[in-house]
PDB file of N, CA, C, O and CB in Angstrom:
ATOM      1  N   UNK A   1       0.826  -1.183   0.000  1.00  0.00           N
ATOM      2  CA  UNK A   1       0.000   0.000   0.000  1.00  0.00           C
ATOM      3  C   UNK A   1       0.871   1.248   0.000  1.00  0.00           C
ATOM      4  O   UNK A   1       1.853   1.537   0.684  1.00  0.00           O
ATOM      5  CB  UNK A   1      -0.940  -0.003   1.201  1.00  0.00           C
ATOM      6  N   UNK A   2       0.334   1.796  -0.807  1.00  0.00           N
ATOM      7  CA  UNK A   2       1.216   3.276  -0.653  1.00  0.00           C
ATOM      8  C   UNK A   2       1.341   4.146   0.361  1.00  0.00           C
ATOM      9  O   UNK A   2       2.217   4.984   0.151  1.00  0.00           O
ATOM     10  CB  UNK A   2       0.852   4.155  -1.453  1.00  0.00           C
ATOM     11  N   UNK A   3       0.755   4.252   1.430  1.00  0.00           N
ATOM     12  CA  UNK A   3       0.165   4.862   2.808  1.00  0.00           C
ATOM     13  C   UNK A   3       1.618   3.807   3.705  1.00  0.00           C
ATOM     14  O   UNK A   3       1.824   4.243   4.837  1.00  0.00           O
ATOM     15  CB  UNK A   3      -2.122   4.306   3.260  1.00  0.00           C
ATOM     16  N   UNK A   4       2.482   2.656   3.340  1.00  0.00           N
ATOM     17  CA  UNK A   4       2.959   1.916   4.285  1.00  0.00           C
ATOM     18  C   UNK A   4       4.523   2.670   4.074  1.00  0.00           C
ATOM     19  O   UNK A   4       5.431   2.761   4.901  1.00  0.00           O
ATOM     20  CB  UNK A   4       2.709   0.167   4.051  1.00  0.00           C
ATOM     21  N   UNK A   5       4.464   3.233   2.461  1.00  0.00           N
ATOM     22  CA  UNK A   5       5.908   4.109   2.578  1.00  0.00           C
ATOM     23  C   UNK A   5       6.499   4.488   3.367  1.00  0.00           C
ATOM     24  O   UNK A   5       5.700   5.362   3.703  1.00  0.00           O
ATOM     25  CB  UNK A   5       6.031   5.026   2.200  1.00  0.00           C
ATOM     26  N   UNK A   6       7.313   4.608   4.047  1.00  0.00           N
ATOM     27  CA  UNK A   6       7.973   5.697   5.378  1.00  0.00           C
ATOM     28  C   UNK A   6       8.348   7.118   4.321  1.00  0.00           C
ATOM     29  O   UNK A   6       7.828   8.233   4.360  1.00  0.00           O
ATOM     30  CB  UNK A   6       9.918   4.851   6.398  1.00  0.00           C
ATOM     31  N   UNK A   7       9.108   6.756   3.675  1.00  0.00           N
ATOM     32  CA  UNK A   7      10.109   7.879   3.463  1.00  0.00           C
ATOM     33  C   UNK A   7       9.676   7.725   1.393  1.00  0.00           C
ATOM     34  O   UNK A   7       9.538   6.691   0.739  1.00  0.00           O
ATOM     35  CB  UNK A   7      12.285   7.339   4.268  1.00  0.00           C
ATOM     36  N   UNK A   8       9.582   9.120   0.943  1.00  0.00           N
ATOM     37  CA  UNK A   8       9.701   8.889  -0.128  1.00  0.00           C
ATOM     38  C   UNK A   8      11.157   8.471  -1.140  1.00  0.00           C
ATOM     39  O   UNK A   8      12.347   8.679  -0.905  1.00  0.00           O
ATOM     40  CB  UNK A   8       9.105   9.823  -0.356  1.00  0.00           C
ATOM     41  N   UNK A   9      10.468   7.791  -2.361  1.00  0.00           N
ATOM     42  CA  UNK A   9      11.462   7.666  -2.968  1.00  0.00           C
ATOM     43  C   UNK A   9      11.744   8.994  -4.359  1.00  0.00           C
ATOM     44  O   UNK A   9      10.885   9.127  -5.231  1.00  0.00           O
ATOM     45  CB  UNK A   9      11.304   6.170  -3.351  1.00  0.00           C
ATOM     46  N   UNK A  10      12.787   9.699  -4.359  1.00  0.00           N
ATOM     47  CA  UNK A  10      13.420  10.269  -5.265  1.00  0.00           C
ATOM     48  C   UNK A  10      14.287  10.418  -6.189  1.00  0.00           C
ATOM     49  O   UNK A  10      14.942  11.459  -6.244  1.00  0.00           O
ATOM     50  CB  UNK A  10      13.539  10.630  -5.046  1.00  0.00           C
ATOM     51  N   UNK A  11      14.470   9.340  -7.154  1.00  0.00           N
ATOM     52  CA  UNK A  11      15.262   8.965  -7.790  1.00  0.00           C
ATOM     53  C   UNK A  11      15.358   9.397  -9.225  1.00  0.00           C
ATOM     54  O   UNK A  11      15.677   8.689 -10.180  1.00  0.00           O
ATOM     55  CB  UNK A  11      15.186   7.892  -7.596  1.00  0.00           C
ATOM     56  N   UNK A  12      14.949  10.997  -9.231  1.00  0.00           N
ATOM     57  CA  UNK A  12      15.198  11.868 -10.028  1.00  0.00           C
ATOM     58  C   UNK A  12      14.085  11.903 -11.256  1.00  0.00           C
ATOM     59  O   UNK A  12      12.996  11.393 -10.993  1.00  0.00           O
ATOM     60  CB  UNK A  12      16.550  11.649 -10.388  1.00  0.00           C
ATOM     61  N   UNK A  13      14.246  12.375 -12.366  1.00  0.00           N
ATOM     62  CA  UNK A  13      12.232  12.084 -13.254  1.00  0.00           C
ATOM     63  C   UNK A  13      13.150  11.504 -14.686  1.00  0.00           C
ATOM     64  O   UNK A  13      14.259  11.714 -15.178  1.00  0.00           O
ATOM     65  CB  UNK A  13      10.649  14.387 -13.821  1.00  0.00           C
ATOM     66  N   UNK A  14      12.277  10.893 -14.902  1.00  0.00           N
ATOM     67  CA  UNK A  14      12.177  10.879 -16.501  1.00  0.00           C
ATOM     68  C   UNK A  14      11.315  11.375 -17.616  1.00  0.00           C
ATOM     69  O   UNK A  14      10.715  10.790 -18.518  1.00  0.00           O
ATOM     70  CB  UNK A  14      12.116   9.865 -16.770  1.00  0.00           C
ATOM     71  N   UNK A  15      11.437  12.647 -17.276  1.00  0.00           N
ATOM     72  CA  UNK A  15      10.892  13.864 -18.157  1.00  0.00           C
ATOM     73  C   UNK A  15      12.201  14.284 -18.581  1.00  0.00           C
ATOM     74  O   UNK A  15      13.113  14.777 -17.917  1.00  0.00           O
ATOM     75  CB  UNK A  15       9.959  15.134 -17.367  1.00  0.00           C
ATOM     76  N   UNK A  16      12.132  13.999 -19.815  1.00  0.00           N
ATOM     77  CA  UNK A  16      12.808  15.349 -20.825  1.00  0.00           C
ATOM     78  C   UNK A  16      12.260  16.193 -21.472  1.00  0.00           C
ATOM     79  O   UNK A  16      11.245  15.721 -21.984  1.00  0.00           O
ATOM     80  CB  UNK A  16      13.500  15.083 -21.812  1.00  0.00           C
ATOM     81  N   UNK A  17      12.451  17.459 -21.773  1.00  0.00           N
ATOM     82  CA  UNK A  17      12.024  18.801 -21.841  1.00  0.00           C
ATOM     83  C   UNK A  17      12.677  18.867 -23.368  1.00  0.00           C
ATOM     84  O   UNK A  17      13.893  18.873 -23.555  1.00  0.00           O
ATOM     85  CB  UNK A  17      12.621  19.934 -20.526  1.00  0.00           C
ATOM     86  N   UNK A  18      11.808  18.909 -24.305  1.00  0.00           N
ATOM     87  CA  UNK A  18      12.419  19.319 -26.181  1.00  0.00           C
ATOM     88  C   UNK A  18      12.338  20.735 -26.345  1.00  0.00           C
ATOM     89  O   UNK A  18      11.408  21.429 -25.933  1.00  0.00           O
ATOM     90  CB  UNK A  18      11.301  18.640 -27.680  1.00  0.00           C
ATOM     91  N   UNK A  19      13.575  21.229 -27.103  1.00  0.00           N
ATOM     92  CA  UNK A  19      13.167  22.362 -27.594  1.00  0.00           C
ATOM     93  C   UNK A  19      13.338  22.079 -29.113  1.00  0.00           C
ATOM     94  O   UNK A  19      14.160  21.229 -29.455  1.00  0.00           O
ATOM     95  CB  UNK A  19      13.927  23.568 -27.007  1.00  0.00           C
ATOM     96  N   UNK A  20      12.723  22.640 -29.892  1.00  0.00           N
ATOM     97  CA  UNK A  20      13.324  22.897 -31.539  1.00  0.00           C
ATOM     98  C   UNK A  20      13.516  24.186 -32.016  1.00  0.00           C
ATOM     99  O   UNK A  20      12.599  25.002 -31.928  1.00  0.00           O
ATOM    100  CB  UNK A  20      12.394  22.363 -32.639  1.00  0.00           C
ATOM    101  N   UNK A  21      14.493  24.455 -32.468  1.00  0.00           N
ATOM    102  CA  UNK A  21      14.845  25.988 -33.136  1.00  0.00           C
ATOM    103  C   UNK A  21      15.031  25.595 -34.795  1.00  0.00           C
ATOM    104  O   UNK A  21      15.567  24.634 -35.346  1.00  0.00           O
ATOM    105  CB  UNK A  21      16.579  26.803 -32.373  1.00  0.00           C
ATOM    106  N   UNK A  22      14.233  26.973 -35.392  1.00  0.00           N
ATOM    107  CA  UNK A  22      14.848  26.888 -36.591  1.00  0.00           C
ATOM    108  C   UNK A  22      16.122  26.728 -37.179  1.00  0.00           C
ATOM    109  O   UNK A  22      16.446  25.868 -37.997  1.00  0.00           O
ATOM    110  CB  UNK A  22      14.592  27.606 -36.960  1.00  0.00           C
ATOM    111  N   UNK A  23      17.225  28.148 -36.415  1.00  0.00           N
ATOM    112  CA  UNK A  23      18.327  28.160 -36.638  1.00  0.00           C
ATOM    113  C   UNK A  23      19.011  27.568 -35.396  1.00  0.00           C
ATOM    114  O   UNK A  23      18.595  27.328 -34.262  1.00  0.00           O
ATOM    115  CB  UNK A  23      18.652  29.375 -37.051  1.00  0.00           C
ATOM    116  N   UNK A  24      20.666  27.352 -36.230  1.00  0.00           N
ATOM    117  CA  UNK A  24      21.624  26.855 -34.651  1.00  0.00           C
ATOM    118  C   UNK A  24      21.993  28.064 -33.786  1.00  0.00           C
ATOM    119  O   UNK A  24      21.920  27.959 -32.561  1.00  0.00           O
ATOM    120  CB  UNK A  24      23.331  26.063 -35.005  1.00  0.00           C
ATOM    121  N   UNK A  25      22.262  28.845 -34.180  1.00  0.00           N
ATOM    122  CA  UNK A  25      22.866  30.129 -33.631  1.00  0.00           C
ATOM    123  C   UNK A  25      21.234  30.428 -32.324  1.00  0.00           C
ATOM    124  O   UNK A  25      21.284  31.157 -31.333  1.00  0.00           O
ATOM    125  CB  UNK A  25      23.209  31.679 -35.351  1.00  0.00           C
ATOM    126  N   UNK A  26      20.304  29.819 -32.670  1.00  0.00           N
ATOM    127  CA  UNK A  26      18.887  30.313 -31.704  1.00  0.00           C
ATOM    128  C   UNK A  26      19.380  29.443 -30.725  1.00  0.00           C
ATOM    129  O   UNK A  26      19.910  29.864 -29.697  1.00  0.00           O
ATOM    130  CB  UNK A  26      17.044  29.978 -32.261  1.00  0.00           C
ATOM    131  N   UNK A  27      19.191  27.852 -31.067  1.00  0.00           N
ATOM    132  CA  UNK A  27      19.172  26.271 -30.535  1.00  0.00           C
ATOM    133  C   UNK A  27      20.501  26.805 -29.723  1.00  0.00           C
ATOM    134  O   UNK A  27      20.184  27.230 -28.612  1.00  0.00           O
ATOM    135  CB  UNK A  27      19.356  24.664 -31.890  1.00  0.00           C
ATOM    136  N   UNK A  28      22.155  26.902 -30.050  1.00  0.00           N
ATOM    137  CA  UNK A  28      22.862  26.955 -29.374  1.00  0.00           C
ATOM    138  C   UNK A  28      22.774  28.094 -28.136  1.00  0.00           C
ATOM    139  O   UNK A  28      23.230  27.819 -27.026  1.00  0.00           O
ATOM    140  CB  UNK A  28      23.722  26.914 -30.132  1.00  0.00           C
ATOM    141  N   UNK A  29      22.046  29.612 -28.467  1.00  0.00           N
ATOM    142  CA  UNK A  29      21.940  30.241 -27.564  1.00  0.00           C
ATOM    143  C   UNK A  29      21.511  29.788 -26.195  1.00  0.00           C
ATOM    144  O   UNK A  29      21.909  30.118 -25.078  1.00  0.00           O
ATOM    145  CB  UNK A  29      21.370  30.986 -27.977  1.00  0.00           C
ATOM    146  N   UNK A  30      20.171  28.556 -26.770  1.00  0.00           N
ATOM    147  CA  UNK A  30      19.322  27.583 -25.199  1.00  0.00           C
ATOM    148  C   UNK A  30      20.617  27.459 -24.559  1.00  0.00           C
ATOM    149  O   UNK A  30      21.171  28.086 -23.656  1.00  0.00           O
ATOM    150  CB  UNK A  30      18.389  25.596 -25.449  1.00  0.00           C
ATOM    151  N   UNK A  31      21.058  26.114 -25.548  1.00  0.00           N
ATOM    152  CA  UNK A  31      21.705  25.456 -25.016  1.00  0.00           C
ATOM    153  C   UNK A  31      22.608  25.736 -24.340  1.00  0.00           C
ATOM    154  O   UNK A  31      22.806  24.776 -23.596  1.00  0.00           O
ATOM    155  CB  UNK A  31      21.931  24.905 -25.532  1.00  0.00           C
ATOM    156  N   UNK A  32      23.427  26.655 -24.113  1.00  0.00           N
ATOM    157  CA  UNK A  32      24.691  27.485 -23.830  1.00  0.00           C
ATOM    158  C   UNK A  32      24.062  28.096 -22.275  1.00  0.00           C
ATOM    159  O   UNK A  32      24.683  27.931 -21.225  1.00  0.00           O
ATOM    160  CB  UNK A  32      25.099  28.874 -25.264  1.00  0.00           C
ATOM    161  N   UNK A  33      22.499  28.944 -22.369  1.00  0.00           N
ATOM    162  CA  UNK A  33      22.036  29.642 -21.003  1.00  0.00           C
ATOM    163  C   UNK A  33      21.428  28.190 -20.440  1.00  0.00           C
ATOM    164  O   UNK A  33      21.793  28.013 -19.278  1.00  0.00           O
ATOM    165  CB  UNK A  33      20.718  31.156 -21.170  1.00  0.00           C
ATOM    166  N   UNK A  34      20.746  27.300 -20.864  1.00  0.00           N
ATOM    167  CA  UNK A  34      20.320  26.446 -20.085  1.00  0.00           C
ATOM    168  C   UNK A  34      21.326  25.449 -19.472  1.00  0.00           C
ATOM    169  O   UNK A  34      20.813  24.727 -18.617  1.00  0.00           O
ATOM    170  CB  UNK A  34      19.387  25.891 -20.721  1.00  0.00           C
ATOM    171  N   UNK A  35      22.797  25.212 -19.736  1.00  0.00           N
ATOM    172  CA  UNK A  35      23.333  24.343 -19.229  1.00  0.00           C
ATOM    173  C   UNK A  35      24.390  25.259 -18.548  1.00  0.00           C
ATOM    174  O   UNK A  35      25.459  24.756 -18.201  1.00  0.00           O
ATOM    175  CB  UNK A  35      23.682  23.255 -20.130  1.00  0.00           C
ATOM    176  N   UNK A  36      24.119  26.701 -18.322  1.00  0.00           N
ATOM    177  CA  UNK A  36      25.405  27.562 -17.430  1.00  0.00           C
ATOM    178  C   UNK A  36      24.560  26.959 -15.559  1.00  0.00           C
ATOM    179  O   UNK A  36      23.429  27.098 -15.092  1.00  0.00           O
ATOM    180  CB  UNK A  36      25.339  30.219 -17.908  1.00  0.00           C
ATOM    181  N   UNK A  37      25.952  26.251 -14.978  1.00  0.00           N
ATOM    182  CA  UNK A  37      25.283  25.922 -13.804  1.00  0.00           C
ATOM    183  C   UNK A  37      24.911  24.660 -13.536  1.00  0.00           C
ATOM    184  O   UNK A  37      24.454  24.311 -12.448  1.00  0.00           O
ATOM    185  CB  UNK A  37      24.291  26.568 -13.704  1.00  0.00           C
ATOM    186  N   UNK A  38      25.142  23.671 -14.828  1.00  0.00           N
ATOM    187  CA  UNK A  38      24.286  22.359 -14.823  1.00  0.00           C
ATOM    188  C   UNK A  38      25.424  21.198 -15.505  1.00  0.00           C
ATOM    189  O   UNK A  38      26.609  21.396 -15.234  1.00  0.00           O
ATOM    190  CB  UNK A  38      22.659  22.578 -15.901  1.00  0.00           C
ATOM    191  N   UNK A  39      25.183  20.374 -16.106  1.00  0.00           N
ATOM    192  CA  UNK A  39      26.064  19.649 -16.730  1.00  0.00           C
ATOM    193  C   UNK A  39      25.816  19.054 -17.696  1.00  0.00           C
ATOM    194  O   UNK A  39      24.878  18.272 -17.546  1.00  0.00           O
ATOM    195  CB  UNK A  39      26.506  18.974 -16.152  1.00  0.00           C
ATOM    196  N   UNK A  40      26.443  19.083 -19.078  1.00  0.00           N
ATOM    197  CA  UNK A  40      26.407  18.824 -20.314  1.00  0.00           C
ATOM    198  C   UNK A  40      26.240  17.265 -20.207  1.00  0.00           C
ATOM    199  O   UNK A  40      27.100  16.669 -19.559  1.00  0.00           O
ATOM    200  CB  UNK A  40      27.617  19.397 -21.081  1.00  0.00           C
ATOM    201  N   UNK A  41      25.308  16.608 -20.728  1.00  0.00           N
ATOM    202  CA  UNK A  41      24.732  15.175 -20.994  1.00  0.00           C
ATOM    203  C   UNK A  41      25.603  14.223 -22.553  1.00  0.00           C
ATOM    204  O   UNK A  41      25.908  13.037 -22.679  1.00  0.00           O
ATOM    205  CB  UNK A  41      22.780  15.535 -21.350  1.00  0.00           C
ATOM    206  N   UNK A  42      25.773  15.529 -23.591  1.00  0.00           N
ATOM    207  CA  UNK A  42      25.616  15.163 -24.395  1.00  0.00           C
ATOM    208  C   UNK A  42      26.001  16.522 -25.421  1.00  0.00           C
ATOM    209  O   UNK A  42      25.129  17.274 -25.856  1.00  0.00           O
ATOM    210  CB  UNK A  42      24.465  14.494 -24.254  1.00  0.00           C
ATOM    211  N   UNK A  43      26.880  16.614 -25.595  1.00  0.00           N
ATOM    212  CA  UNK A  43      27.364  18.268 -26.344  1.00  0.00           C
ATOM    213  C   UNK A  43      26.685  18.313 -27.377  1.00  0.00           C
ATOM    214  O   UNK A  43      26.333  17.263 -27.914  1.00  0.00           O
ATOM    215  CB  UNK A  43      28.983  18.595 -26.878  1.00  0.00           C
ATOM    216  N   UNK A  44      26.233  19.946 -28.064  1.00  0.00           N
ATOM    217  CA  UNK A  44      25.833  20.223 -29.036  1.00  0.00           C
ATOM    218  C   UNK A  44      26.263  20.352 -30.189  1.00  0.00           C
ATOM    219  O   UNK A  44      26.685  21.424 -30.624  1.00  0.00           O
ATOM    220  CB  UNK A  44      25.487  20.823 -28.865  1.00  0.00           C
ATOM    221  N   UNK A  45      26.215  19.243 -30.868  1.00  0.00           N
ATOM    222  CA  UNK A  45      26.708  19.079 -32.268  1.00  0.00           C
ATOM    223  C   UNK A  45      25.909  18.342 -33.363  1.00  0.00           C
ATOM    224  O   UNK A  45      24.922  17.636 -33.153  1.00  0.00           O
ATOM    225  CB  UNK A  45      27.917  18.417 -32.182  1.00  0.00           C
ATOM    226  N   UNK A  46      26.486  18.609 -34.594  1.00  0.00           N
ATOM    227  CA  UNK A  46      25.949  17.671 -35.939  1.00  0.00           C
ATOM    228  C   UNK A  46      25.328  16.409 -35.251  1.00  0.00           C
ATOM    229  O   UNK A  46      25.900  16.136 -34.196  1.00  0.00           O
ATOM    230  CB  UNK A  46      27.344  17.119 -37.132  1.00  0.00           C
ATOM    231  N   UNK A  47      24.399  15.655 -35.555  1.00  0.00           N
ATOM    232  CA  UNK A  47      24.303  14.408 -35.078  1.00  0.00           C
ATOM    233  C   UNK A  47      24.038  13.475 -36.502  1.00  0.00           C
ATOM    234  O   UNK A  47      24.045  14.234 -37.471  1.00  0.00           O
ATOM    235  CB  UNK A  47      23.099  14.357 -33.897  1.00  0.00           C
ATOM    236  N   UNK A  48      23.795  11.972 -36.919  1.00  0.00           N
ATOM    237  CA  UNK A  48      23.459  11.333 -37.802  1.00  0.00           C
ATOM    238  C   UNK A  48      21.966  11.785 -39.224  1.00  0.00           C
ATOM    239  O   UNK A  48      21.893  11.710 -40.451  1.00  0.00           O
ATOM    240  CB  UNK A  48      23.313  10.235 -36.891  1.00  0.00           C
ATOM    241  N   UNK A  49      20.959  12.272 -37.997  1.00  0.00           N
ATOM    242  CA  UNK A  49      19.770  12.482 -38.297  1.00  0.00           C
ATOM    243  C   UNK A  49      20.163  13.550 -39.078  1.00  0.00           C
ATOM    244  O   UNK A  49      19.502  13.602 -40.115  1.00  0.00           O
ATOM    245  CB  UNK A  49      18.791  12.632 -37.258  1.00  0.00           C
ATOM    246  N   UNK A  50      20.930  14.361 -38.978  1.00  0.00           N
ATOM    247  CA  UNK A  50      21.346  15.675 -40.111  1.00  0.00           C
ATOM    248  C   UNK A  50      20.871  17.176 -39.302  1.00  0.00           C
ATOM    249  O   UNK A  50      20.576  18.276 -39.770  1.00  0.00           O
ATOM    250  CB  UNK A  50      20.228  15.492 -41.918  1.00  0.00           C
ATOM    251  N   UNK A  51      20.941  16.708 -37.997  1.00  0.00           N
ATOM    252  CA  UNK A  51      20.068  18.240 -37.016  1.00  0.00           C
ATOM    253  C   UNK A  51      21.542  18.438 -36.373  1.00  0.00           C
ATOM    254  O   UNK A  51      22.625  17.917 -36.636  1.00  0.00           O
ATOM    255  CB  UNK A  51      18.315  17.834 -35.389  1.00  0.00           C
ATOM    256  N   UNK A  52      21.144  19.385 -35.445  1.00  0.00           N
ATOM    257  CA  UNK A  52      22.334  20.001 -34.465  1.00  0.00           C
ATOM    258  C   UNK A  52      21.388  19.224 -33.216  1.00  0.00           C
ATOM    259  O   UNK A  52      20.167  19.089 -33.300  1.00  0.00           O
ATOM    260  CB  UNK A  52      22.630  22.177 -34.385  1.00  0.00           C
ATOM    261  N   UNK A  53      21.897  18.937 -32.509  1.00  0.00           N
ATOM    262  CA  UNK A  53      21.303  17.878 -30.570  1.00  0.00           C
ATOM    263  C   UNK A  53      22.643  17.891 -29.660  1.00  0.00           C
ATOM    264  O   UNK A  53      23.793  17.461 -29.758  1.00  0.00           O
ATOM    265  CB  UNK A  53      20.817  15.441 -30.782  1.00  0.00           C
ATOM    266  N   UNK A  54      21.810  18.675 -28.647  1.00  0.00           N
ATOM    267  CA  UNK A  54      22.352  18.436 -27.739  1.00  0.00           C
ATOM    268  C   UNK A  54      21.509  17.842 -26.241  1.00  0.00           C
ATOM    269  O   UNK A  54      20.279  17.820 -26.296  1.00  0.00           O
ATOM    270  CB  UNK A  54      23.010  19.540 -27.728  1.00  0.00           C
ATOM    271  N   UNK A  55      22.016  17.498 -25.282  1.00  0.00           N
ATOM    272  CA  UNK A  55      21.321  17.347 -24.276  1.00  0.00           C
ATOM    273  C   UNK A  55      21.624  17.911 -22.818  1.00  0.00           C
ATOM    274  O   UNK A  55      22.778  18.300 -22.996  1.00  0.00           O
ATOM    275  CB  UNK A  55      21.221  16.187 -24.291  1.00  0.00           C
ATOM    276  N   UNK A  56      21.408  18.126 -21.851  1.00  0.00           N
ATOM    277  CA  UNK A  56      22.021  18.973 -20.792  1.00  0.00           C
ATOM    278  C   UNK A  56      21.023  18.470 -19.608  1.00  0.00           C
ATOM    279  O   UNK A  56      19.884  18.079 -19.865  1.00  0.00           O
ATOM    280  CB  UNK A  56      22.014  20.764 -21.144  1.00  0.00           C
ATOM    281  N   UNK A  57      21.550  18.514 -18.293  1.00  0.00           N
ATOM    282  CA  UNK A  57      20.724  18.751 -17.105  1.00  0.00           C
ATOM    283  C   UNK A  57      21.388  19.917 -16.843  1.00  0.00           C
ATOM    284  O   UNK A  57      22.569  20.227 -17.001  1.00  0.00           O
ATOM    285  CB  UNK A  57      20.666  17.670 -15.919  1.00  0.00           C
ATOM    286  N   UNK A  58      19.742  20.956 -16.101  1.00  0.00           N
ATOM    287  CA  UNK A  58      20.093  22.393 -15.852  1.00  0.00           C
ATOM    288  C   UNK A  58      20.509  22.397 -14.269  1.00  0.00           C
ATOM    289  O   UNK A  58      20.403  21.483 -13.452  1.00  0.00           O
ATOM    290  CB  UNK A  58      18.742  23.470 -16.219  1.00  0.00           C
ATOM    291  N   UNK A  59      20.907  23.433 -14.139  1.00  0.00           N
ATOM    292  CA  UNK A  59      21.600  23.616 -12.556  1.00  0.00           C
ATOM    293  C   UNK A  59      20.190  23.344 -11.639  1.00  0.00           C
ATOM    294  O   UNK A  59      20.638  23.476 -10.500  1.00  0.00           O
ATOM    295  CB  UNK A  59      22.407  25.537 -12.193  1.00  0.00           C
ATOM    296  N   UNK A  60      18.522  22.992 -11.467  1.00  0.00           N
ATOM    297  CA  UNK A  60      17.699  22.728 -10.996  1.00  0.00           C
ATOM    298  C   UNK A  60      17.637  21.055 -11.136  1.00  0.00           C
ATOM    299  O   UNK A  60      17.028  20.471 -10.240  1.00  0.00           O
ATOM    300  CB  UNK A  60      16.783  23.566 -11.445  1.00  0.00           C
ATOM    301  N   UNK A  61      18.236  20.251 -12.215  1.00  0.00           N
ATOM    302  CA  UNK A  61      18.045  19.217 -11.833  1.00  0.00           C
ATOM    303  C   UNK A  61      17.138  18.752 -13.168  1.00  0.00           C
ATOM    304  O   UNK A  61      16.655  17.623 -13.071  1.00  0.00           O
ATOM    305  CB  UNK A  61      17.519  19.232 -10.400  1.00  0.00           C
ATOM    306  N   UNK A  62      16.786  19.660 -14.685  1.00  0.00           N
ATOM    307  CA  UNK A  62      15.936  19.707 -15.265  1.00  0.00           C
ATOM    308  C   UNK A  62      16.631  19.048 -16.647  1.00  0.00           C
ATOM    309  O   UNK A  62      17.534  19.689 -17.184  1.00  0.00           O
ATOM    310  CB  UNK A  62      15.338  21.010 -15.155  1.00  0.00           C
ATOM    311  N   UNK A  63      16.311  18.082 -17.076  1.00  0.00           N
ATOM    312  CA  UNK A  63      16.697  17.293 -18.506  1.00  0.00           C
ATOM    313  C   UNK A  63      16.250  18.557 -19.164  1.00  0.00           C
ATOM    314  O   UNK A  63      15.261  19.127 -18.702  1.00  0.00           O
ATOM    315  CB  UNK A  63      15.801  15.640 -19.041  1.00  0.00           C
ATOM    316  N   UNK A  64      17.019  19.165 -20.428  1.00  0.00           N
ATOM    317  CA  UNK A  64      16.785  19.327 -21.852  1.00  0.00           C
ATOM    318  C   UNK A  64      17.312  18.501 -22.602  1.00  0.00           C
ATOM    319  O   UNK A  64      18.115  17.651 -22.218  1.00  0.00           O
ATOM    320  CB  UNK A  64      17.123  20.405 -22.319  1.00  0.00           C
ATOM    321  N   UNK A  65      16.795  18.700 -24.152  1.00  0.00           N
ATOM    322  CA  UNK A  65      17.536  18.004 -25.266  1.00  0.00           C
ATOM    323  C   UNK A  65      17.093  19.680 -26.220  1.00  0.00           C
ATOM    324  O   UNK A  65      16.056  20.295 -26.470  1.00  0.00           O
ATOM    325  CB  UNK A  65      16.722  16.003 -25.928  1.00  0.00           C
ATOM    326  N   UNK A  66      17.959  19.785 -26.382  1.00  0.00           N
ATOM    327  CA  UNK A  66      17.976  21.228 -27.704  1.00  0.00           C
ATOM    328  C   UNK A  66      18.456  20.570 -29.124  1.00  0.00           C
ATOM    329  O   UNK A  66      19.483  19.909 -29.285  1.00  0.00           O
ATOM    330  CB  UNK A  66      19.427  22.761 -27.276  1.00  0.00           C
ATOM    331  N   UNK A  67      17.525  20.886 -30.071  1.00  0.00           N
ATOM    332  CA  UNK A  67      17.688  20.518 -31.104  1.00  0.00           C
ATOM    333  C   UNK A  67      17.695  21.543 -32.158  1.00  0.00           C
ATOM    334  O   UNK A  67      17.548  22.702 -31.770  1.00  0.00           O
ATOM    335  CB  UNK A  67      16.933  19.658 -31.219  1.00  0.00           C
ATOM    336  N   UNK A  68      17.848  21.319 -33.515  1.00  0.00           N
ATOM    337  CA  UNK A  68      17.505  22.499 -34.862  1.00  0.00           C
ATOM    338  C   UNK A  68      16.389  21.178 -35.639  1.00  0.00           C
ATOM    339  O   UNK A  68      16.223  19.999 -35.326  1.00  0.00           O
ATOM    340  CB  UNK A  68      19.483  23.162 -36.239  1.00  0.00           C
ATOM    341  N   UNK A  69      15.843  21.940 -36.633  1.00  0.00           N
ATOM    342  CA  UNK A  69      15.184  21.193 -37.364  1.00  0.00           C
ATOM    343  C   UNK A  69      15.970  20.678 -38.622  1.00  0.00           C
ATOM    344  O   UNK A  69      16.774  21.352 -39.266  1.00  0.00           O
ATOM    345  CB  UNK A  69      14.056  21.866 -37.637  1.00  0.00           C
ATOM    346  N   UNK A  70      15.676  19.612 -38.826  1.00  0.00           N
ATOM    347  CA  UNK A  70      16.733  18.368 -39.485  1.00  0.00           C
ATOM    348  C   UNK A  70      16.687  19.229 -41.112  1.00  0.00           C
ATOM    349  O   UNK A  70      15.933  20.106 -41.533  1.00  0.00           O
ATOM    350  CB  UNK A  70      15.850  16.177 -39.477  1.00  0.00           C
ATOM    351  N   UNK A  71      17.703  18.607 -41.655  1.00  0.00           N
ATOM    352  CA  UNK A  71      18.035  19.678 -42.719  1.00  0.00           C
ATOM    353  C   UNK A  71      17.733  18.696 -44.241  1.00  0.00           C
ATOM    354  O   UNK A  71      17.893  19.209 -45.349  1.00  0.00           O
ATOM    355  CB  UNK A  71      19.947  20.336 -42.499  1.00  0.00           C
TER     356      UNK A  71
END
């Protein structure tokens, strides 16, 4: 029963947060203010799909993935 919990469990979310930008110069601006304070997951670069992706947790603890639209 859920009521028998003592203590919660917090083992962080699995929510990730998308952004899409037209341009990179927009997408990198996120990416650059949203990960000052936090730690890079996944640097922002070219990826396979033909987009710019990056991924980041923000200094709150908050998944992004910043992307451009695939070319």
């Amino acid at each position: 029963m859920a009521d028998a919990v003592k203590e919660p469990v917090h083992k962080g979310s699995n929510l990730n947060l998308v952004l899409e930008y037209k341009s990179e110069d927009e997408a990198r601006e996120a990416f650059e203010g949203l990960s000052d304070g936090g730690n890079v997951l996944m640097p922002f670069e070219k990826v396979f799909w033909g987009a710019m992706f990056g991924r980041l947790e923000d200094q709150y603890g908050g998944i992004w993935q910043i992307t451009t639209e695939h070319e």
